[in-house]
C-alpha positions in Angstrom: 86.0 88.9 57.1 85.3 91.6 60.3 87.8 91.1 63.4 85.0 89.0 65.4 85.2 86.0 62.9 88.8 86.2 62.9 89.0 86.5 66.9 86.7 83.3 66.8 88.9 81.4 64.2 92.3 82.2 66.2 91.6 82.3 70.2 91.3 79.1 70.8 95.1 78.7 69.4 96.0 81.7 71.7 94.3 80.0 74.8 95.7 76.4 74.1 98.8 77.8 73.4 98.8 80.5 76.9 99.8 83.1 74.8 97.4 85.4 75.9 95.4 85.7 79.4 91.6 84.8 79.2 90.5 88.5 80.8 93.1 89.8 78.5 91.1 88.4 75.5 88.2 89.6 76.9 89.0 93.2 76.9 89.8 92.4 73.1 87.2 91.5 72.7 85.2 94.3 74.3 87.1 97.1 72.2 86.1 95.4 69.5 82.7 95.9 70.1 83.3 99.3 70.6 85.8 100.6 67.8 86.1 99.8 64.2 89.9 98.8 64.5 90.7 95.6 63.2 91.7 92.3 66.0 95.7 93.0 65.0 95.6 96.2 65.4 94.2 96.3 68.7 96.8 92.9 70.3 99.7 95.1 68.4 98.9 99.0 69.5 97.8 97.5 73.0 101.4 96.2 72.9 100.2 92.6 73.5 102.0 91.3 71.0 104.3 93.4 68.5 103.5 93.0 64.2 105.7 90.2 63.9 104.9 87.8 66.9 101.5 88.5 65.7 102.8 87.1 62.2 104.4 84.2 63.6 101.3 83.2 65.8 98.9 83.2 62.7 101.1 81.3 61.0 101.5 78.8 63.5 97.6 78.8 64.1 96.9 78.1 60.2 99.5 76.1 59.3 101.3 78.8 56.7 104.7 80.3 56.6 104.8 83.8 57.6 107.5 86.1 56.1 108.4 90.1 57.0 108.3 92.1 54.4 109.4 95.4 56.4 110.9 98.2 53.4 110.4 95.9 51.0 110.0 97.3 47.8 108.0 95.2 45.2 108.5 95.6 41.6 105.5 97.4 39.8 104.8 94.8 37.2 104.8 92.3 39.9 102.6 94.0 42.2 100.0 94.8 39.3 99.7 91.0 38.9 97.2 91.8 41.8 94.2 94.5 41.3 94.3 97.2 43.5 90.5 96.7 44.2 91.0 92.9 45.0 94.2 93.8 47.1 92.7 95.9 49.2 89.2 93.7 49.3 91.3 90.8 50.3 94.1 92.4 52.2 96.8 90.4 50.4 99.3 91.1 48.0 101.5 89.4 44.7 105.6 90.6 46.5 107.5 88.0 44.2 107.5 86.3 40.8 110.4 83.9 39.4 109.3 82.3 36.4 105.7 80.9 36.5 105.7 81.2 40.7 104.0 83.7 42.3 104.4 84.9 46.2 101.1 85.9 48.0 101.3 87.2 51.3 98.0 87.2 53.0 97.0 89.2 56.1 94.2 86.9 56.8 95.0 83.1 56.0 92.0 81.3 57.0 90.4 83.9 53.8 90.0 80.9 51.6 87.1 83.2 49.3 90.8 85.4 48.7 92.7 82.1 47.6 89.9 81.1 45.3 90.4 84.6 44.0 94.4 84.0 43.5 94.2 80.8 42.0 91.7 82.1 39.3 93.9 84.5 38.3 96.9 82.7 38.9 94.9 80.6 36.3 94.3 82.8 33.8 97.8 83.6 33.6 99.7 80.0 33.6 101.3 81.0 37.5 101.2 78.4 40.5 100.5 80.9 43.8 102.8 80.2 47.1 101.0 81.5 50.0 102.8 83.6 53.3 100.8 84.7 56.1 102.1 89.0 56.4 101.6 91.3 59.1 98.7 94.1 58.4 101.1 96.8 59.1 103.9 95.2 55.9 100.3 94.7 54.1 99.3 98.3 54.0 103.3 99.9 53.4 103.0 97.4 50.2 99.5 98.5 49.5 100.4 102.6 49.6 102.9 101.4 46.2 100.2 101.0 44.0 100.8 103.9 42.4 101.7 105.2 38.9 104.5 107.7 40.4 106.3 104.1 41.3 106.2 103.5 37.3 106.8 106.8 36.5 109.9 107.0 39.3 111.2 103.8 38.1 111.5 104.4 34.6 113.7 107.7 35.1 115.7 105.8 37.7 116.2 102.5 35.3 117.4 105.2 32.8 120.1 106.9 35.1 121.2 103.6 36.6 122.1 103.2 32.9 123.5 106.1 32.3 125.6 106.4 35.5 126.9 102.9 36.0 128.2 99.7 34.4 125.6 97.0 34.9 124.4 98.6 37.9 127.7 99.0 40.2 128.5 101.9 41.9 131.7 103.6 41.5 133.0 106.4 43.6 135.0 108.1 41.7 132.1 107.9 39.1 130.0 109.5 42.0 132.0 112.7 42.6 132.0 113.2 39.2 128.6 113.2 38.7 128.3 115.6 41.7 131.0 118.1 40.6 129.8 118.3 37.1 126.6 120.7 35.9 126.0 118.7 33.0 125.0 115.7 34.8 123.1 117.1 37.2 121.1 119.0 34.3 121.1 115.8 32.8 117.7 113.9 31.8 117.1 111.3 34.1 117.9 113.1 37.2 115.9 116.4 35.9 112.8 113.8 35.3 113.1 112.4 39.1 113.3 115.8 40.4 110.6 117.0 38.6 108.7 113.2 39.2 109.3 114.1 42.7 108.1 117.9 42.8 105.1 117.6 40.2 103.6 114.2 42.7 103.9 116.0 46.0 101.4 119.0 44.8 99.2 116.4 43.2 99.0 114.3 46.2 98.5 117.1 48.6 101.8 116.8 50.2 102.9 120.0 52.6 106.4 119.0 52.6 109.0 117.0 50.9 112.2 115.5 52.6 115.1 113.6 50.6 117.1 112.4 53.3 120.5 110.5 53.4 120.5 106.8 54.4 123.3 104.3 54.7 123.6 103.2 51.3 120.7 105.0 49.5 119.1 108.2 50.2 114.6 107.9 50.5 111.7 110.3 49.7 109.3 111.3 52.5 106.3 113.2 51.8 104.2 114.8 54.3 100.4 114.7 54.1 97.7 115.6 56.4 100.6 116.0 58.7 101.7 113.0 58.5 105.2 111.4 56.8 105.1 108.1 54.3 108.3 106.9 52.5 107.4 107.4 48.8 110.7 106.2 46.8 114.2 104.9 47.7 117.1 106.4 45.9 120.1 104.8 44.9 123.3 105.9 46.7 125.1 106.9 42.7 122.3 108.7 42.1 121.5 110.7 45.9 123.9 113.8 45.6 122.5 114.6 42.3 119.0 114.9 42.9 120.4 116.9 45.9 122.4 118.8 43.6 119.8 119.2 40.9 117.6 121.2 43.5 120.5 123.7 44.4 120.6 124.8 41.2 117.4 125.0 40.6 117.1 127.1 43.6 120.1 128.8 42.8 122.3 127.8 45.9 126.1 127.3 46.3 127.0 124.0 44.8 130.5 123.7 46.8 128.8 124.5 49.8 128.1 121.9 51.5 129.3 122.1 54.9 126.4 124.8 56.2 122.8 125.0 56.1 121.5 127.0 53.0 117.9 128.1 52.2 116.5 129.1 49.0 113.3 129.0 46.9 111.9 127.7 43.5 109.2 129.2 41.7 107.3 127.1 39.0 104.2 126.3 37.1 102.5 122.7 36.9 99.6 122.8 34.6 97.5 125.7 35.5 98.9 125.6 39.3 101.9 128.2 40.5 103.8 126.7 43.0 106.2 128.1 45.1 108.8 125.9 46.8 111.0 126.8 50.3 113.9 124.9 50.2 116.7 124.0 53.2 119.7 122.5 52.6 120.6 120.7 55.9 124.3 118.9 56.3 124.5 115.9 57.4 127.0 113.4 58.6 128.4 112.4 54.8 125.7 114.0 52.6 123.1 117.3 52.9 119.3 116.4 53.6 117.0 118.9 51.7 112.9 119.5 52.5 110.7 121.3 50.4 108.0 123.7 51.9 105.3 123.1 48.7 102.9 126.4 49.2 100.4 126.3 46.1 100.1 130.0 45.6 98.1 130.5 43.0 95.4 128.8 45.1 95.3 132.3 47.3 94.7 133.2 50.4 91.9 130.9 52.0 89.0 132.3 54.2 89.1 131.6 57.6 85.7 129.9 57.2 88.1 127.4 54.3 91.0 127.1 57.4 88.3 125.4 59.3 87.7 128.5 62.2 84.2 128.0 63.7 81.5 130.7 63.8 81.8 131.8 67.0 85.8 132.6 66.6 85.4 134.3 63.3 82.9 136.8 65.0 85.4 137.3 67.8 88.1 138.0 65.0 86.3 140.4 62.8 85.4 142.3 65.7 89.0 143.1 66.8 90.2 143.6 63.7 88.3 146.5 63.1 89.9 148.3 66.1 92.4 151.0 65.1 95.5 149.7 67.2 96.5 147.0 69.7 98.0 143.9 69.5 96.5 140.7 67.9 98.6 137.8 68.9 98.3 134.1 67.2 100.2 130.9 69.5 100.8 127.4 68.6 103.9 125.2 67.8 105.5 124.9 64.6 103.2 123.6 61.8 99.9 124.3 63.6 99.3 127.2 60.2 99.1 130.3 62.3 100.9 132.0 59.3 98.7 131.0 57.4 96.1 131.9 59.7 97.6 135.3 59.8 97.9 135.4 55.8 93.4 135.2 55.8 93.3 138.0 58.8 95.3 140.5 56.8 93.8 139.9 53.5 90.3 140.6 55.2 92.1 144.1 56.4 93.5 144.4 52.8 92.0 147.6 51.1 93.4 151.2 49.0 93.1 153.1 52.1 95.0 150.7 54.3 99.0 150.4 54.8 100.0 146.9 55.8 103.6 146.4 56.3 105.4 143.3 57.3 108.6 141.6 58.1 108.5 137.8 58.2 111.2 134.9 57.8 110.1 134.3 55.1 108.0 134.5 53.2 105.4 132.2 52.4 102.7 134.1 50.2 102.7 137.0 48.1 99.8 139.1 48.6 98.9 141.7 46.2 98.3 145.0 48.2 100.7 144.2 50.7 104.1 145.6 51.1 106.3 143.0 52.5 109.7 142.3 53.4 112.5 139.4 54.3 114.2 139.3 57.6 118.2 139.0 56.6 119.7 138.1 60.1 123.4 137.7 58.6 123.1 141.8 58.0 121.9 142.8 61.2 118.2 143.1 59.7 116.5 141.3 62.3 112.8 141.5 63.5 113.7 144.3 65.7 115.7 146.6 63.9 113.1 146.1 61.1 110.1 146.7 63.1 112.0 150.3 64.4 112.2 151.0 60.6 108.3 149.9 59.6 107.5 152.7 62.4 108.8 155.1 60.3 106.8 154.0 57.0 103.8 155.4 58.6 101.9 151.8 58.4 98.1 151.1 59.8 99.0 147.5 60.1 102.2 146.2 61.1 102.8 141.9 60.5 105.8 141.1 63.0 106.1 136.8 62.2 107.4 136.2 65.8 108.2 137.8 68.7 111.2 135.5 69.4 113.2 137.9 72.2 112.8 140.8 74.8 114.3 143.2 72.5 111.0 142.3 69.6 108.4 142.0 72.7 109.6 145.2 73.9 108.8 146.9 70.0 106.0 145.2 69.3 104.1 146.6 72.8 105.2 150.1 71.8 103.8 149.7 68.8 101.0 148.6 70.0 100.3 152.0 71.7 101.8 154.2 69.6 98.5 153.9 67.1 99.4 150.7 65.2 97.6 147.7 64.7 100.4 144.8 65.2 99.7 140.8 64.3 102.6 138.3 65.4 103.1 134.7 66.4 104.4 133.4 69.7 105.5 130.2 70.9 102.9 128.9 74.1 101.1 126.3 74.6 97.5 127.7 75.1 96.2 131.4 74.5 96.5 132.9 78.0 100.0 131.3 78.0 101.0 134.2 75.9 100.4 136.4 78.9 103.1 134.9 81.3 105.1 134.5 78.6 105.6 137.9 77.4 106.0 138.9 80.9 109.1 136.5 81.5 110.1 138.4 78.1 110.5 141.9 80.3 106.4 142.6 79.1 105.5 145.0 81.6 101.8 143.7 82.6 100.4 146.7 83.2 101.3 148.0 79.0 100.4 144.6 78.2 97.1 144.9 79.5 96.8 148.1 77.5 97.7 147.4 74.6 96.5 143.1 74.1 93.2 143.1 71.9 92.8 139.1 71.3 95.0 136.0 72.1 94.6 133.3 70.0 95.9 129.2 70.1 95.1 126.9 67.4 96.1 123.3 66.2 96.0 121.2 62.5 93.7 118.3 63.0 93.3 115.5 60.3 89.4 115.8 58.6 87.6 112.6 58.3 87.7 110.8 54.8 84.1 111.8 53.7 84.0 108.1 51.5 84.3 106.0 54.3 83.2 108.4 57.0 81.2 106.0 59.6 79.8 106.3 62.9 81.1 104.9 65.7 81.1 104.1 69.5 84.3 105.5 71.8 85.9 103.1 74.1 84.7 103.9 77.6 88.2 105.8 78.7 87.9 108.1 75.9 84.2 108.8 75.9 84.3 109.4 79.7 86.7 112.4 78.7 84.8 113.6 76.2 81.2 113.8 78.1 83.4 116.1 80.8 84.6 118.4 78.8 81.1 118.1 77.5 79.5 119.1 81.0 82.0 122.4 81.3 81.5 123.5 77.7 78.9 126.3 77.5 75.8 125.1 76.6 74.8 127.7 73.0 77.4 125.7 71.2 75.8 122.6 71.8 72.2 123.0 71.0 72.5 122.1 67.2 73.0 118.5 68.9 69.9 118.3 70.6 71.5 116.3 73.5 72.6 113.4 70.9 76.1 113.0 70.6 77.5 110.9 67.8 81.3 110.1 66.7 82.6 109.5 63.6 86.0 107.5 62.0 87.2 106.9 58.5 87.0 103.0 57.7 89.6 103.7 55.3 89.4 103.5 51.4 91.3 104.1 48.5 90.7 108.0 48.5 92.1 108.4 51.8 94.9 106.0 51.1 93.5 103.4 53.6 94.1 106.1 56.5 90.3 107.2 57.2 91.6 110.7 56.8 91.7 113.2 54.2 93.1 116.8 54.5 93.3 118.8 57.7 91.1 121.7 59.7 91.8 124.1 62.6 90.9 124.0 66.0 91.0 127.4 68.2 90.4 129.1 71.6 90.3 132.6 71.2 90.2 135.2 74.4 88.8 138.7 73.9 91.2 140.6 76.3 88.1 142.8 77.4 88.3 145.2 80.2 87.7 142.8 82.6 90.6 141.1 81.8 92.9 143.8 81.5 92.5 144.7 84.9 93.0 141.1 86.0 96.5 141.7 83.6 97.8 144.9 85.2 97.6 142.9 88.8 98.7 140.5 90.4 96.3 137.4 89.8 95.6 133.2 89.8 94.6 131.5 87.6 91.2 130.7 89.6 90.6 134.2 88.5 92.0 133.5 85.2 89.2 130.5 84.7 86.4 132.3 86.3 86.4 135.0 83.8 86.8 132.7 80.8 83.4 130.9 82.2 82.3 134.2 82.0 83.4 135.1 78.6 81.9 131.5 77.2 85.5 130.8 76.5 85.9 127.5 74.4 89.4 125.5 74.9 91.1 123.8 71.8 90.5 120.4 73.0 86.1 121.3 73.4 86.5 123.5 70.2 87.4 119.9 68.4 85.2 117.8 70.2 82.5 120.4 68.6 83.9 119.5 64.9 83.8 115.6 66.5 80.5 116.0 66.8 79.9 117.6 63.4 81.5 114.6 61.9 84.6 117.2 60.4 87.2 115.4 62.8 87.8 112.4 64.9 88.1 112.2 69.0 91.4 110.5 68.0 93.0 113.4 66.9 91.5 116.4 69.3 92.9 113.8 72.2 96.2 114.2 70.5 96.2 117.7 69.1 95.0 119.1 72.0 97.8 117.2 74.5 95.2 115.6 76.5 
C-alpha cells in the first residue's frame, strides 16, 4: 500500500480529530508527490508528530493497540515464524510467542491482504495471531535482525551464559574472576563471539567495529557506509571478557585499564587478510574498544575504484610527475584521504623511485615502500622524523599530517629542497589549506613556491543499484541544485544534454532497506598554477580567490557530487550533507 492510499485512509481521523492543520496536510501531501519517502516518515522527520504519537494516532484511527518496541530484541526462532520476504512485503513482524499466541506488530493496520497472510500461516501452524499497530522506525530496527549472525551470536552467548553463571544470574565476584583469569578469556564461548563479531564485520562491509559499555550490558555497533547500527547486545558477566579477549589478541596490557592503549591484529578469514587497529578507550567503570577493519589483501584501490572523476585524476597525474613540491590532501576525519594518499603513491611506486613515509599508523602495507610508525612517547614525532627522512636521500616523502608549526615549517622546506612531499591537513575546503598554513607560521610567499595541488574530498553513500529509482526533488532542494548548476562550467555537463535526472534507493534487502550500498568520493582539486602563486605571495580577497578558480574551471565538492547525482552513483541527499550545504 503506497503513502497516498494510507494518507487517504487516515486524514480524515487527523482532521476530525484537529491533530493536524489542513495547509499542513497539504504540504504532506505535496512532498509526497514529489519524494518516494513513505507518509510516517515525512509527519515524523518534519517533526509533526514524533514515532510514537504517530503510533498512538494509527492506533486510535484503526481501532488497534499500538505498542513500542524501541531495543527490543526478538528471539530468532520467533522472528523466523515470519519470512523475511513477507516481513518486509508487509512491513510487519512476529516480536512474541507464549504458547500457541503469536504477537504481530503491523506498521500499516488497515493492510488487511498482510492479516490474510498471518492468519494463513498462523494456520498452518496451530497459532492464534494478536495484532499491534508499531511505529515504522521499531519496524525496520526489528527487520535489520533477520540475520544468521543473530543465530550464530546467540548460540555462543547461550553457551557462555552457561558456562559463567548459575541459571543465568550474575555474580560479581564470578565477574572479576573471569576478567583476571587467561583461561577464561581464551575460553570457547567468548573466543567464538569474538571471532562471531570480527569474521561478520568484514563480511558485511563494516569500516569499524565499536563494543561499548552500557548500564547493565555492553552492545555491538558496526559501521557501514558510514553509518552506525547496533548489531548485538552483550550481557554485563560476559562484557569485560570479550574486551579482554581482544587485548590479548592484540597483545595489550591486561592490568591496564586505566589509560588508552592501541594495538593491532593480523588475521586471515577464508582467502581475505585482514588487518585490525584496535583502541582501547577507558571509560567510566569499563574500557570501550573500536576496531579499524582494513581488508589488506584487497590492495591498494585505483583512484578511478575510490570514486575520483576524470577531470581530477588528470589534474592528479599531472602533478605527480613533477620532481618536488608539495601535494596536500584536506578533509575531516573519515573522509579516506589516507587512503586516497595510499592510490597516489602506489601510482609513483617504481625500482627507481625512493618513497619514504612516517604516518600514525599505519593502515596499509605497500610492497616497495619503506615506511615507518610515529612513536610520540619517545620523542619520535612527525617532525623529528621528517628531519631524519631528509637524510635518507628520499624522492618522495609521505608526512600523514601536518598537525603543528614545527611539521609545517619541515614539510615547506622540504618541499624546496628537491622533494616531492604528500600530507593531510585538517580545513574545510581546498583553498582553506592556504590560510591555514599561514596561521601555522607558513610564510606565503615559500608557500606559493613550493604548493603544486590542494585537494578536499568527502565519503558519500552510493545508491543501492537494486532498487535504484528515479525521482523528483522537493522544490527547496532542487532550487539549490539548478544554481550550483548555473555556476558549474558547462564541459562537465554536456554528457547530460540539458536533462537532469535524480536518483534514490527504494530500499531492498541488499541494501538492508537503506537505498544505499557502499560509499564514493567527491573532490575539488586546485592546480596552484602560476597565476595563483602570485595571488599566494600577496596580499589578496577572496574575490580574487573565486575569479581565478572560474578561470581554472574549478569544480567545488558540493557540484563535484551533484555531477555523480546526476550519473545516478549518489543521491542529492547526501552531497547536501557531505558537502555542509
Amino acid at each position: 500500500m503506497n503513502s497516498k492510499d494510507k494518507l487517504s485512509k487516515i486524514k480524515d481521523f487527523l482532521l476530525q480529530k484537529s491533530l493536524i492543520d489542513p495547509k499542513r496536510l497539504l504540504e504532506v501531501e505535496n512532498k509526497l508527490e514529489t519524494s518516494d519517502k513513505k507518509l510516517e516518515d515525512i509527519l515524523v522527520s518534519d517533526g509533526i508528530f514524533s514515532a510514537e504519537e504517530f503510533t498512538r494516532i494509527k492506533g486510535q484511527a484503526f481501532n488497534m493497540e499500538a505498542i513500542d518496541l524501541a531495543d527490543v530484541k526478538v528471539a530468532g526462532e520467533v522472528l523466523n515464524l515470519l519470512p523475511q520476504k513477507v516481513s518486509k512485503n508487509y512491513e510487519m513482524i512476529i516480536f512474541e510467542k507464549a504458547e500457541d499466541m503469536i504477537k504481530v506488530g503491523m506498521v500499516n493496520p488497515n493492510d488487511f491482504i498482510a492479516q490474510e497472510a498471518i492468519e494463513f500461516l498462523a494456520q498452518q501452524q496451530g497459532l492464534n495471531p494478536k495484532y499491534y499497530v508499531i511505529s515504522l522506525a521499531d519496524y525496520r530496527d526489528i527487520f535489520r535482525q533477520y540475520s544468521g549472525f543473530k543465530k550464530e551470536i546467540g548460540t555462543a552467548l547461550e553457551s557462555a551464559r552457561e558456562k559463567f553463571t548459575e541459571e543465568g544470574k550474575e555474580d560479581v565476584t564470578r565477574v572479576e574472576e573471569i576478567t583476571d583469569n587467561i583461561d577464561v578469556i581464551k575460553s570457547a564461548p567468548v573466543a567464538k563471539i569474538v571471532s562471531v563479531i570480527i569474521r561478520h564485520a568484514v563480511e558485511g562491509g563494516a569500516s569499524d567495529v565499536h563494543i561499548e559499555p552500557k548500564h547493565h550490558e555492553g552492545r555491538v555497533r558496526y559501521r557501514v557506509d558510514g553509518v552506525l547500527h547496533t548489531t548485538i547486545t552483550l550481557p554485563e558477566y560476559l562484557y569485560s571478557s570479550v574486551v579482554s579477549r581482544i587485548k590479548v589478541l592484540a597483545n595489550l596490557k591486561l592490568d591496564e585499564t586505566r589509560k588508552p592503549q592501541d594495538g593491532r591484529i593480523r588475521m586471515k578469514l577464508g582467502d581475505k587478510e585482514i588487518d585490525l587497529r584496535i583502541s582501547v578507550f577507558p571509560m567510566l567503570n569499563a574500557e570501550k574498544v573500536v576496531m579499524r577493519v582494513l581488508d589488506t589483501s584487497a590492495g591498494i584501490p585505483t583512484l578511478t575504484e575510490l570514486g575520483f572523476s576524470d577531470y581530477h585524476i588528470k589534474i592528479i597525474e599531472a602533478n605527480i610527475i613533477k620532481p618536488h613540491g608539495i601535494f596536500l590532501l584536506t578533509g575531516p576525519t573519515g573522509s579516506g584521504k589516507t587512503t586516497a594518499l595510499y592510490s597516489v603513491l602506489n601510482m609513483l611506486n617504481s625500482e627507481g623511485v625512493n618513497i619514504t613515509t612516517l604516518e600514525d599508523p599505519i593502515e596499509y602495507y605497500i610492497e616497495g615502500i619503506n615506511q615507518s610508525q610515529i612513536i610520540p612517547e619517545i620523542g619520535f614525532d612527525f617532525a623529528s622524523g621528517l628531519r631524519a627522512i631528509l637524510r635518507q636521500d628520499p624522492n618522495v616523502i609521505m608526512v600523514g599530517e601536518i598537525r603543528d608549526n614545527e611539521t609545517a615549517e619541515l614539510v615547506v622546506h622540504a618541499g624546496l629542497t628537491g622533494h616531492l612531499v604528500f600530507s593531510t591537513l585538517h580545513t574545510n575546503s581546498a583553498w582553506g589549506a592556504i590560510p591555514r598554513l599561514i596561521d601555522m607560521k607558513g610564510e606565503a610567499f615559500l608557500l606559493a613556491s613550493t604548493l603544486n595541488i590542494l585537494m578536499a574530498q568527502r565519503l558519500v553513500r552510493k545508491v543501492c543499484p537494486n532498487c535504484k529509482q528515479e525521482i523528483k526533488l522537493p522544490p527547496s532542494a532542487e532550487k539549490v541544485v539548478m544554481k550550483e548548476i548555473e555556476n558549474m562550467p558547462k564541459t562537465y555537463l554536456e554528457e547530460f544534454g540539458g536533462k537532469y535526472k535524480f536518483y534514490k534507493g527504494a530500499g531492498c534487502s541488499d541494501c538492508g532497506d537503506t537505498g544505499y550500498y557502499g560509499r564514493t568520493v567527491i573532490a575539488e582539486i586546485l592546480d596552484i598554477t602560476s597565476e595563483f602563486r602570485d595571488l599566494i605571495a600577496r596580499d589578496f580577497t577572496m574575490e580574487d580567490v573565486r575569479a581565478l578558480m572560474k578561470k581554472q574551471g574549478f569544480v567545488t565538492l558540493m557540484q563535484d557530487g551533484i555531477i555523480k547525482g546526476l550519473r545516478g552513483i549518489t543521491t542529492m541527499e547526501e552531497v547536501m550533507r557531505a558537502s555542509q550545504i
